[in-house]
N, CA, C and O atoms as CSV, one atom per row, in Angstrom:
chain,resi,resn,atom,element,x,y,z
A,1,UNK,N,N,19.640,8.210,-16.985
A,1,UNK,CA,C,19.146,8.921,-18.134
A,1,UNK,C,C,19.125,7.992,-19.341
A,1,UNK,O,O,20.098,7.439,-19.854
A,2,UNK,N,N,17.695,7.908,-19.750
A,2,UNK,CA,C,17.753,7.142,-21.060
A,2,UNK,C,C,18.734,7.783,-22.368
A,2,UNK,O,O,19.057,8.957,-22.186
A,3,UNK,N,N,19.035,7.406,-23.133
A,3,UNK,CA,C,19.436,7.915,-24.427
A,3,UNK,C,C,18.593,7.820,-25.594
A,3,UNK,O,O,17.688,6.987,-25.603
A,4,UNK,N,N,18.772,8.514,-26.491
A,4,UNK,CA,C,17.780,8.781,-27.545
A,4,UNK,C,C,18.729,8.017,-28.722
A,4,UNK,O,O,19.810,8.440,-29.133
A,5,UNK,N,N,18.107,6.901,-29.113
A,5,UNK,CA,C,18.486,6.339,-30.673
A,5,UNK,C,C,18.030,7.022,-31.535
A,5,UNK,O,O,16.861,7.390,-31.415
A,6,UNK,N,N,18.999,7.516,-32.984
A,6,UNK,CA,C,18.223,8.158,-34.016
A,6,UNK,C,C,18.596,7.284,-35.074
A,6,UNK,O,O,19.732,6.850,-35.268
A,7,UNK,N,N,17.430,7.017,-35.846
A,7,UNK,CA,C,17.466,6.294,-37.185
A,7,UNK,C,C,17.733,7.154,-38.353
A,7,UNK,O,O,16.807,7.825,-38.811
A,8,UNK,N,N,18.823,7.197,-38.841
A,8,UNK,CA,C,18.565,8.033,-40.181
A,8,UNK,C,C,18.264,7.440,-41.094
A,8,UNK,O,O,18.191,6.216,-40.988
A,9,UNK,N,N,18.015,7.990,-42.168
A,9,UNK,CA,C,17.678,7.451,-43.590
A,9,UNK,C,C,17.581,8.666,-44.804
A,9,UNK,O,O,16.720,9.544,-44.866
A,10,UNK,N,N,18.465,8.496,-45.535
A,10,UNK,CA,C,18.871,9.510,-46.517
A,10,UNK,C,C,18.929,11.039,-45.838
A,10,UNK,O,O,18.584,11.892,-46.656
A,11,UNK,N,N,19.263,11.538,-44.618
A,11,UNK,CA,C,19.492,12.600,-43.585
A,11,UNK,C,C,18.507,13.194,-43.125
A,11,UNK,O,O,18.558,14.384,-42.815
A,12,UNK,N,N,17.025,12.169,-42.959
A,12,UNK,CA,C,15.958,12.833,-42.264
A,12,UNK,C,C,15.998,12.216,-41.112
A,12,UNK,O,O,16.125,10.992,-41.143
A,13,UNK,N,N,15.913,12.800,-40.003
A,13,UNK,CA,C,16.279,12.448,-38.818
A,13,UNK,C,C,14.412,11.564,-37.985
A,13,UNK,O,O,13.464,12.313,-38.224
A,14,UNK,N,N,14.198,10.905,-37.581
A,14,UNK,CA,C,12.703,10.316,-36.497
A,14,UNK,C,C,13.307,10.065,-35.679
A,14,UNK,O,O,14.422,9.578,-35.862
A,15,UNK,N,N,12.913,10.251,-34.702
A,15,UNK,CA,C,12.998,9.746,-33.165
A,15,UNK,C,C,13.074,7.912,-33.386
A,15,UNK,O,O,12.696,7.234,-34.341
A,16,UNK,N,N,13.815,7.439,-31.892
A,16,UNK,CA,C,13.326,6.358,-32.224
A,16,UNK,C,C,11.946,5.283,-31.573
A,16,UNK,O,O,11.426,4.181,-31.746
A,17,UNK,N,N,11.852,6.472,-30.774
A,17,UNK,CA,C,11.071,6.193,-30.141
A,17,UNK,C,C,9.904,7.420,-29.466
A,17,UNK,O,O,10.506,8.368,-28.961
A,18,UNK,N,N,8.544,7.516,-29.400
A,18,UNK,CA,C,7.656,8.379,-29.285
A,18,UNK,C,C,6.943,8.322,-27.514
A,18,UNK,O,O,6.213,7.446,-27.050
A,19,UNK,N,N,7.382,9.364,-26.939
A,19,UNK,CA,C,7.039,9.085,-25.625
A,19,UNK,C,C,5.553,10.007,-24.975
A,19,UNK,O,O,5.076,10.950,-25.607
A,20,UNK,N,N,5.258,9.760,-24.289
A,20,UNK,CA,C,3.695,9.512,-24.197
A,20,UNK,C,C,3.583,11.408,-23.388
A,20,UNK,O,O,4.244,11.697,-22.391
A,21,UNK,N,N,2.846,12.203,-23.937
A,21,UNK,CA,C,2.851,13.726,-22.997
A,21,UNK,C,C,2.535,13.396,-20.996
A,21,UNK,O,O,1.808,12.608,-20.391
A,22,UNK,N,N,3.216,14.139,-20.694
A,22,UNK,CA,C,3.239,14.390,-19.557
A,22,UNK,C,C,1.420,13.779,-18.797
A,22,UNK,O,O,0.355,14.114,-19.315
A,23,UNK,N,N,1.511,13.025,-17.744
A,23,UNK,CA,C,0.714,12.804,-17.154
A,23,UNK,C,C,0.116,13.842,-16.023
A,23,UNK,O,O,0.852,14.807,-15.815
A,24,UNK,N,N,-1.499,13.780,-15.014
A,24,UNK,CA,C,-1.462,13.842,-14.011
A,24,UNK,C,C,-0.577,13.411,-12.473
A,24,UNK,O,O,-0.190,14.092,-11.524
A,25,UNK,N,N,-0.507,12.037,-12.780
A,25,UNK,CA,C,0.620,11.534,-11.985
A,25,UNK,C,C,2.067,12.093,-11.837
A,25,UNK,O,O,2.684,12.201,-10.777
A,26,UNK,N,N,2.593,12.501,-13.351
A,26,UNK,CA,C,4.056,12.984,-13.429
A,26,UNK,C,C,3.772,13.931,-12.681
A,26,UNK,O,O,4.008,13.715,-11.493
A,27,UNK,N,N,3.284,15.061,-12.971
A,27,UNK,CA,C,3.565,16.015,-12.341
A,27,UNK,C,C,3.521,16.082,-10.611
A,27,UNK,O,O,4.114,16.893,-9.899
A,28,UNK,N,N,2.764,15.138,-10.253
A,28,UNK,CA,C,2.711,15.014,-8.580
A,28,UNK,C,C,3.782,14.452,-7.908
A,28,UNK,O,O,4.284,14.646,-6.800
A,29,UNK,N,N,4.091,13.469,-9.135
A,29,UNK,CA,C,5.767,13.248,-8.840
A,29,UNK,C,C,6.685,13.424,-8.627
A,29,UNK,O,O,7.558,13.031,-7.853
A,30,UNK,N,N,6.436,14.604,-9.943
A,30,UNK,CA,C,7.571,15.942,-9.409
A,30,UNK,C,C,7.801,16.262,-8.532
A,30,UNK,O,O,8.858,16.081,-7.928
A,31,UNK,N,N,6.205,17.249,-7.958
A,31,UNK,CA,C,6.005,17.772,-7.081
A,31,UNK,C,C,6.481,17.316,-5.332
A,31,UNK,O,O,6.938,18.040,-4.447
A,32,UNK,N,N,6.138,15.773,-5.316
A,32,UNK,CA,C,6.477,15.110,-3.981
A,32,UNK,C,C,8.331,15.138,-4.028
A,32,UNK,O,O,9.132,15.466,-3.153
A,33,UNK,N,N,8.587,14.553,-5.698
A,33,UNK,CA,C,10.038,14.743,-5.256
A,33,UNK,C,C,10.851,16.030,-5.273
A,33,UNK,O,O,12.070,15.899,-5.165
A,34,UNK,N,N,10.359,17.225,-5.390
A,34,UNK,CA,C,10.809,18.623,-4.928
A,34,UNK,C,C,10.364,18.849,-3.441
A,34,UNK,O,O,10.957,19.763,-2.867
A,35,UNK,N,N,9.227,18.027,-2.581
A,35,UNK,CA,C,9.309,18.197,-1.260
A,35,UNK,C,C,10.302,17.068,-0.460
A,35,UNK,O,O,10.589,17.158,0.734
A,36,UNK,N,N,10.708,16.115,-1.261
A,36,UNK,CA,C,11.324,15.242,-0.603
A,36,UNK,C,C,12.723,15.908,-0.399
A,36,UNK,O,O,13.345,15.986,0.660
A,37,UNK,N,N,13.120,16.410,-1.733
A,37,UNK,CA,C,14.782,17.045,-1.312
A,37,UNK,C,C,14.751,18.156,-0.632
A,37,UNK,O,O,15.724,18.893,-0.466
A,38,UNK,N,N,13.582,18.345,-0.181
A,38,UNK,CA,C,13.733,19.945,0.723
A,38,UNK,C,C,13.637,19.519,2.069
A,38,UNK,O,O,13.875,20.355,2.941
A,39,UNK,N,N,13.258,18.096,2.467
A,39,UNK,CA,C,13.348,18.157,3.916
A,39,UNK,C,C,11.805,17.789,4.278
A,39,UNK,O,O,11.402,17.169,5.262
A,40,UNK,N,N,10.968,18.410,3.082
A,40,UNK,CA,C,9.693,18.275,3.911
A,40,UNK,C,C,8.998,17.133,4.511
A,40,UNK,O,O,8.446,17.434,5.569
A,41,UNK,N,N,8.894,16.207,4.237
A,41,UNK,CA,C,8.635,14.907,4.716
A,41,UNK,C,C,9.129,14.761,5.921
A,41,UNK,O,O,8.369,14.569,6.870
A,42,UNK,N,N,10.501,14.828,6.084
A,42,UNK,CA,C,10.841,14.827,7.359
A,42,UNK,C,C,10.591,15.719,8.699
A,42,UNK,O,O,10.408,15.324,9.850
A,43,UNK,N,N,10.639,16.993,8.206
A,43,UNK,CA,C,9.635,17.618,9.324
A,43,UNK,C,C,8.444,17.931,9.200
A,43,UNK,O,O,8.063,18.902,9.855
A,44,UNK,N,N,7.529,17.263,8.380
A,44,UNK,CA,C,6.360,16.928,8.939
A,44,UNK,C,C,5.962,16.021,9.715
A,44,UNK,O,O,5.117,16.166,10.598
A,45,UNK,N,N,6.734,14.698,9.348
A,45,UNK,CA,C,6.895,13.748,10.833
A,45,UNK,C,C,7.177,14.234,11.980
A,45,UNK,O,O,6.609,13.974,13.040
A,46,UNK,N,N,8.217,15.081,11.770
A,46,UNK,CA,C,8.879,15.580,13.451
A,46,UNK,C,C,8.209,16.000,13.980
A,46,UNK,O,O,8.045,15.683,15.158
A,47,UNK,N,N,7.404,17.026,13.308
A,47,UNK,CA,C,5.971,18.089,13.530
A,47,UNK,C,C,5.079,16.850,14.700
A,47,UNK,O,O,5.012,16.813,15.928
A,48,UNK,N,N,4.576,16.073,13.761
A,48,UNK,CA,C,3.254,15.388,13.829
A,48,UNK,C,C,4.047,14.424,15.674
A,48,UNK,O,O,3.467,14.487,16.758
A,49,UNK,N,N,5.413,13.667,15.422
A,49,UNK,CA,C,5.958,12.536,16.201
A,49,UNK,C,C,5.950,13.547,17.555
A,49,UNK,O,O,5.098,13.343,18.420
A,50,UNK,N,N,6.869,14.578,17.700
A,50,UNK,CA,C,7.509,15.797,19.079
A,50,UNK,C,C,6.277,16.936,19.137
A,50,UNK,O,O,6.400,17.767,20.038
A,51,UNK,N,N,5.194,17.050,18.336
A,51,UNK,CA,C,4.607,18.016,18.685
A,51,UNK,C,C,5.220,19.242,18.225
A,51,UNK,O,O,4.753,20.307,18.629
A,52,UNK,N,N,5.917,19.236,17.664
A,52,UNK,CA,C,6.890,20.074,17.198
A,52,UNK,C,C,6.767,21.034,16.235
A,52,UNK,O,O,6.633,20.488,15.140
A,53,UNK,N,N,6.754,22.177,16.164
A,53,UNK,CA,C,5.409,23.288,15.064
A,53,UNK,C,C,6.737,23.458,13.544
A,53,UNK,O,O,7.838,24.007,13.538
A,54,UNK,N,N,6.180,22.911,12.723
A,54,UNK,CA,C,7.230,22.728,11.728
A,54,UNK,C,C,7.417,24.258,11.495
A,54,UNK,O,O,6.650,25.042,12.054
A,55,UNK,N,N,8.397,24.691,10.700
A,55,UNK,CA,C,9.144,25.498,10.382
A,55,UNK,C,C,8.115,26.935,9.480
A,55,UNK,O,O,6.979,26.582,9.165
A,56,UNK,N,N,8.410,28.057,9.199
A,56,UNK,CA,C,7.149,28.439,8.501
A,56,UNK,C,C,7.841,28.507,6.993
A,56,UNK,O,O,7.239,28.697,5.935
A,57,UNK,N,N,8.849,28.362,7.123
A,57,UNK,CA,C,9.194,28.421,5.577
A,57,UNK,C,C,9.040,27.020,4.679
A,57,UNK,O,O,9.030,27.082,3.450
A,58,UNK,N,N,8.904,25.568,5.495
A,58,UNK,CA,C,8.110,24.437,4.848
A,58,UNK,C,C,6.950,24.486,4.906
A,58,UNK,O,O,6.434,23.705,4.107
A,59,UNK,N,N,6.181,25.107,5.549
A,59,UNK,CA,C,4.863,25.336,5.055
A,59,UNK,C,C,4.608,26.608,4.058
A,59,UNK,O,O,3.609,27.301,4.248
A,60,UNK,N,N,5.026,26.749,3.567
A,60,UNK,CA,C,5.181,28.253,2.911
A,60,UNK,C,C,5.544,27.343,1.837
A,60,UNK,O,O,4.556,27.078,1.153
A,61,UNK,N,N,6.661,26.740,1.422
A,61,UNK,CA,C,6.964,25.985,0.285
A,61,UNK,C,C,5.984,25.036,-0.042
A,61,UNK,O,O,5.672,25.188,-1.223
A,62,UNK,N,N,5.128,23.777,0.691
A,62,UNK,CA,C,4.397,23.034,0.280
A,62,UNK,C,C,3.123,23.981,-0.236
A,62,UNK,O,O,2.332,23.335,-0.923
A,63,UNK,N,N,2.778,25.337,-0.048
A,63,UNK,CA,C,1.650,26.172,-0.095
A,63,UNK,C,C,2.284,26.466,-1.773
A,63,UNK,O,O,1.585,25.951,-2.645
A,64,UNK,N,N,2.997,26.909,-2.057
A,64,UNK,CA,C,3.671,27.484,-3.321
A,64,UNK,C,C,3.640,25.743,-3.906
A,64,UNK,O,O,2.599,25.453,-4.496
A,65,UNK,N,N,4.445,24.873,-3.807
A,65,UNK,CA,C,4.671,23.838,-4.539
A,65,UNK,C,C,2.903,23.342,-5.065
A,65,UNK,O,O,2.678,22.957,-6.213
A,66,UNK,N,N,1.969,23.435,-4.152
A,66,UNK,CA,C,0.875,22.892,-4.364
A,66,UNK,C,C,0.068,23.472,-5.683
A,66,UNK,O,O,-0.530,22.917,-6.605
A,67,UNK,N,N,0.391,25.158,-5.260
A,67,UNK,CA,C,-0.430,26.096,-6.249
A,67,UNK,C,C,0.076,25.692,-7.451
A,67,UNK,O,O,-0.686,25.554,-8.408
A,68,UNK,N,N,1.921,25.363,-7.600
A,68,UNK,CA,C,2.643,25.360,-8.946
A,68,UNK,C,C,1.666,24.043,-9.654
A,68,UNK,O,O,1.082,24.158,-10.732
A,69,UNK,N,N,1.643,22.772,-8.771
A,69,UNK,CA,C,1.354,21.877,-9.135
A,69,UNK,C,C,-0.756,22.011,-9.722
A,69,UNK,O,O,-1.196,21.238,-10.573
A,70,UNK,N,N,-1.481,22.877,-9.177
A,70,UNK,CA,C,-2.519,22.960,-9.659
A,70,UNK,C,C,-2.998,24.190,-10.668
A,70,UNK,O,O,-4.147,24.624,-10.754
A,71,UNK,N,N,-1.602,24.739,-11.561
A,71,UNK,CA,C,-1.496,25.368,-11.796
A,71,UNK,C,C,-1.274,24.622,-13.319
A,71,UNK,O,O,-2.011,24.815,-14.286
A,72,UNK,N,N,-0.458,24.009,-13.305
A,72,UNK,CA,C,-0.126,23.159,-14.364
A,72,UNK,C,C,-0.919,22.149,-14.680
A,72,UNK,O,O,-0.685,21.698,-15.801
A,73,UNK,N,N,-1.950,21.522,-13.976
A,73,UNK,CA,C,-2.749,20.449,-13.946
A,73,UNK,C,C,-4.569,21.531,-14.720
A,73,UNK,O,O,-5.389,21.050,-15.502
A,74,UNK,N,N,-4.586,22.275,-14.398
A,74,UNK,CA,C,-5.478,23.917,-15.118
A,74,UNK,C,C,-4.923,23.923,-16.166
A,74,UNK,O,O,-5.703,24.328,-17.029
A,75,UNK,N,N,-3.489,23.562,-16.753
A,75,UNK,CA,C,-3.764,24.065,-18.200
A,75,UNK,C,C,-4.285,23.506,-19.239
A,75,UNK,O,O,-4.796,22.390,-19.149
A,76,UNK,N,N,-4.252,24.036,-20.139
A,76,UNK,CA,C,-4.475,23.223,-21.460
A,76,UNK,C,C,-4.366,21.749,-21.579
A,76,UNK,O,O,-5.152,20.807,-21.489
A,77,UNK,N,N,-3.019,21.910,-21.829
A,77,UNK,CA,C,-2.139,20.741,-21.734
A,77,UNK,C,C,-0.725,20.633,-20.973
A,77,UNK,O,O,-0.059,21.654,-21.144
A,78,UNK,N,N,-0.440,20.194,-20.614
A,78,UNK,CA,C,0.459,20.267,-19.386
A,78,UNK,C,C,2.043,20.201,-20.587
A,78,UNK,O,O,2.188,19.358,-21.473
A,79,UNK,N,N,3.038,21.330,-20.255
A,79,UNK,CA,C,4.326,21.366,-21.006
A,79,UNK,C,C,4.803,20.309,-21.000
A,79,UNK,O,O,4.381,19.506,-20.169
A,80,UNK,N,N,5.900,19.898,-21.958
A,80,UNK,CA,C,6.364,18.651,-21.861
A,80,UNK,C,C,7.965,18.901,-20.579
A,80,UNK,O,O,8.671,18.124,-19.935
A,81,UNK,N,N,7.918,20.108,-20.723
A,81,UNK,CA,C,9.051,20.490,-19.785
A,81,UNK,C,C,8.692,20.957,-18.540
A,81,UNK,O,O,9.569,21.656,-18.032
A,82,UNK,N,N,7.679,20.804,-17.864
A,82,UNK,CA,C,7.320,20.881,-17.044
A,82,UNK,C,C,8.493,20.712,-15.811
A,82,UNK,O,O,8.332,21.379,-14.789
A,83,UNK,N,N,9.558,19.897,-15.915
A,83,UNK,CA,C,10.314,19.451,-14.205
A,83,UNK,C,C,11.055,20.922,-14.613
A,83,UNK,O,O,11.154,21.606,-13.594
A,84,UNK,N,N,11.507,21.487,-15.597
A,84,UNK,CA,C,12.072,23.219,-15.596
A,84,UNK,C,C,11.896,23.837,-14.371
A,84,UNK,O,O,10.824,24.368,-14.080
A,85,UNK,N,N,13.044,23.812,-13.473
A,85,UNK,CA,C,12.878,24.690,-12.198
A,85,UNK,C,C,11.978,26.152,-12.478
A,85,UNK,O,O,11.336,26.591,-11.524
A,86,UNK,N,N,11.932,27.058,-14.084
A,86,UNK,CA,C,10.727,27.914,-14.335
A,86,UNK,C,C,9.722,27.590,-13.607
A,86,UNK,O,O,9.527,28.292,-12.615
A,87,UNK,N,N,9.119,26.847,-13.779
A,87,UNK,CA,C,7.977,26.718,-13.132
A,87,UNK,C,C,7.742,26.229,-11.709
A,87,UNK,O,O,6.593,26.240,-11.269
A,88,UNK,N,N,8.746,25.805,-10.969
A,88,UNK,CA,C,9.020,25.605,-9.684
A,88,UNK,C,C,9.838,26.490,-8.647
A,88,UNK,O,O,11.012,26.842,-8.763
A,89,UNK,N,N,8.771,26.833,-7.380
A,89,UNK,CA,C,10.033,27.827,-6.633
A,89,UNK,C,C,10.991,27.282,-6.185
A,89,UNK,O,O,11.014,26.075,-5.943
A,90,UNK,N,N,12.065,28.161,-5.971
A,90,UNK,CA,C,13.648,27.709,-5.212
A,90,UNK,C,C,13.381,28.256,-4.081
A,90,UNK,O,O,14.203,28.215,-3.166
């Protein structure tokens, strides 16, 4: 976790630095790394390697994770808080 430097000057507070709004990319980022800690990657290999019919509740999650993710990419402007589990299912 970065830390935030604050410059004061006579007790008005600026950032010290101005970071750029949320990308297309971020958010897919997200998105892959909320399927990565769920497992999904891995049994989609297993799926694809054993023939093996993945699970219906990882396909059910990548179906929801996808919509969240083109859901947010439709708006306006994409929140700056976007990684907020709010907007992501558990």
């Amino acid at each position: 976790m970065a830390s935030t430097l604050r410059l004061i000057r006579g007790g008005l507070y600026e950032p010290a630095e101005k970071t750029a709004p949320p990308s297309v990319a971020d958010v897919r980022r997200e998105a892959a790394r909320r399927l990565r800690e769920r497992g999904y990657e891995w049994q989609r290999v297993r799926s694809l390697g054993l023939g093996v019919r993945m699970p219906q509740e990882m396909r059910d999650l990548k179906l929801r994770i996808s919509y969240v993710v083109d859901a947010l990419l439709a708006a306006r402007e994409i929140p700056e808080h976007f990684r907020d589990d709010a907007y992501w299912p558990v």
